[in-house]
C-alpha positions as CSV (number, residue, x, y, z in Angstrom):
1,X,-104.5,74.4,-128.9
2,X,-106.4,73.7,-132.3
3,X,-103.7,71.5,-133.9
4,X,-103.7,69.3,-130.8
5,X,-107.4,69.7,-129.9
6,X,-108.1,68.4,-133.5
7,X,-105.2,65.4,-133.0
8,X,-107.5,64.2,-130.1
9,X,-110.6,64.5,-131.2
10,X,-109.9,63.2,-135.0
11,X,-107.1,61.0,-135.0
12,X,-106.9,57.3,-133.9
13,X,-104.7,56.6,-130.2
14,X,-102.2,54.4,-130.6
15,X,-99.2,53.9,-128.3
16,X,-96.3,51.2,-127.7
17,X,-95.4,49.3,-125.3
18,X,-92.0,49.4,-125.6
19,X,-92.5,53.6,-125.1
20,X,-95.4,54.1,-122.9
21,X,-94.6,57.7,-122.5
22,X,-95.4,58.3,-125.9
23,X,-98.9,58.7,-126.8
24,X,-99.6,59.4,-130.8
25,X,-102.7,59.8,-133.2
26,X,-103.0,58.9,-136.6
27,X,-105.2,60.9,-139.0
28,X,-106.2,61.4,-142.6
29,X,-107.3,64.9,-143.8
30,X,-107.2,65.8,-147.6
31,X,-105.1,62.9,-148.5
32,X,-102.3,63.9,-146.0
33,X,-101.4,61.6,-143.0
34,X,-100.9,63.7,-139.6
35,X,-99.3,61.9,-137.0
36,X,-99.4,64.3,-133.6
37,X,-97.2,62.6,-130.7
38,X,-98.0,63.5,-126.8
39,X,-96.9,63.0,-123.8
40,X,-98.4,62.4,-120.7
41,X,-97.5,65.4,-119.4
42,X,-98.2,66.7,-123.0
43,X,-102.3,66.1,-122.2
44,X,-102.4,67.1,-118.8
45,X,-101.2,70.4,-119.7
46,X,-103.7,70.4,-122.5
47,X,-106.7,69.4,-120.4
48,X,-106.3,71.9,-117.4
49,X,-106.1,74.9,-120.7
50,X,-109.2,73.6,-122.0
51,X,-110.6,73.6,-118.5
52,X,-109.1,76.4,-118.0
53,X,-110.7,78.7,-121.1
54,X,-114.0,76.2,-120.1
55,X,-114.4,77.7,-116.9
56,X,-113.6,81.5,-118.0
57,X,-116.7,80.8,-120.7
58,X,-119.1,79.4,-118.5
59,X,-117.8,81.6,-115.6
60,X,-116.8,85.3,-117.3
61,X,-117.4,86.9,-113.7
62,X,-115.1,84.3,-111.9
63,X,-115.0,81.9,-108.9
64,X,-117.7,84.2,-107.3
65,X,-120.0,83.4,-110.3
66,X,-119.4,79.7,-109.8
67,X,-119.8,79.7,-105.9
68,X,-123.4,81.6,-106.4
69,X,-124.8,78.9,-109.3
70,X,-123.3,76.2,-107.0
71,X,-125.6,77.6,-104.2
72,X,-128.5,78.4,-105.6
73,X,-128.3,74.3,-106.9
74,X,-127.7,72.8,-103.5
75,X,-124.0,72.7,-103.5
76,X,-122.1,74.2,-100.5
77,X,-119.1,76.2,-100.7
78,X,-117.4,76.8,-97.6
79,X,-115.9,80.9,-97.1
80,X,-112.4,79.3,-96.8
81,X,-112.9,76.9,-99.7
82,X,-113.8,80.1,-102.1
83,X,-110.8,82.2,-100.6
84,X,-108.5,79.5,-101.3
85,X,-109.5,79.2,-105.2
86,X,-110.2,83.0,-106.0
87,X,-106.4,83.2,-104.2
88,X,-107.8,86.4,-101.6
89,X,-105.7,87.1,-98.4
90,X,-107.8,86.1,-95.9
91,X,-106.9,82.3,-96.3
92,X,-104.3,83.3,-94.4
93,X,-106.2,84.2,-91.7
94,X,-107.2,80.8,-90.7
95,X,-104.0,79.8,-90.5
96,X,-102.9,82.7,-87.8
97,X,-106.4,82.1,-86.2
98,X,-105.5,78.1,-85.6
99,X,-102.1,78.9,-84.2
100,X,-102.9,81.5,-81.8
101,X,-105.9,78.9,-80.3
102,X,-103.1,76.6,-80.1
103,X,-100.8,78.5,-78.1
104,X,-103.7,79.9,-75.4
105,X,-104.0,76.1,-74.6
């Protein structure tokens, strides 16, 4: 991610109209020019690794980690919510649980 990270951070945007998929920077670094082209797609992928390695930093015990800071700082974090991101099995059982109330009606 370095080569990229530092194509962001050090070069100058420029893009064209006639190719607005194309997104490129422009920078000098010991006399060389680097010219680093992205696509849209290109940064999106980039940002959710750098969020990604982010959260695993800030977070090294996981989801559970975040959900107990969130807490203790006034944020609410519903049981379902936290199943859903950690990926556990017992989102499912909402799912069963609102169909069977559905059927008894």
């Amino acid at each position: 991610m370095k080569p990229a990270r530092d194509a962001l951070v050090h070069g100058m945007w420029e893009w064209s109209p006639a190719d607005l998929s194309r997104i490129s920077t422009v920078r000098v670094r010991n006399r060389e020019i680097i010219a680093f082209h992205f696509s849209a797609e290109d940064l999106e992928n980039l940002y959710f690794r750098i969020a990604s390695v982010n959260f695993k930093i800030r977070y090294p015990r996981g989801v559970g980690e975040f959900a107990k800071e969130s807490a203790t700082a006034g944020m609410y974090i519903s049981r379902r919510f936290l199943a859903m991101m950690s990926g556990h099995d017992i989102v499912n059982d909402w799912q069963t649980t609102l169909f069977d109330s559905d059927e008894s009606e």
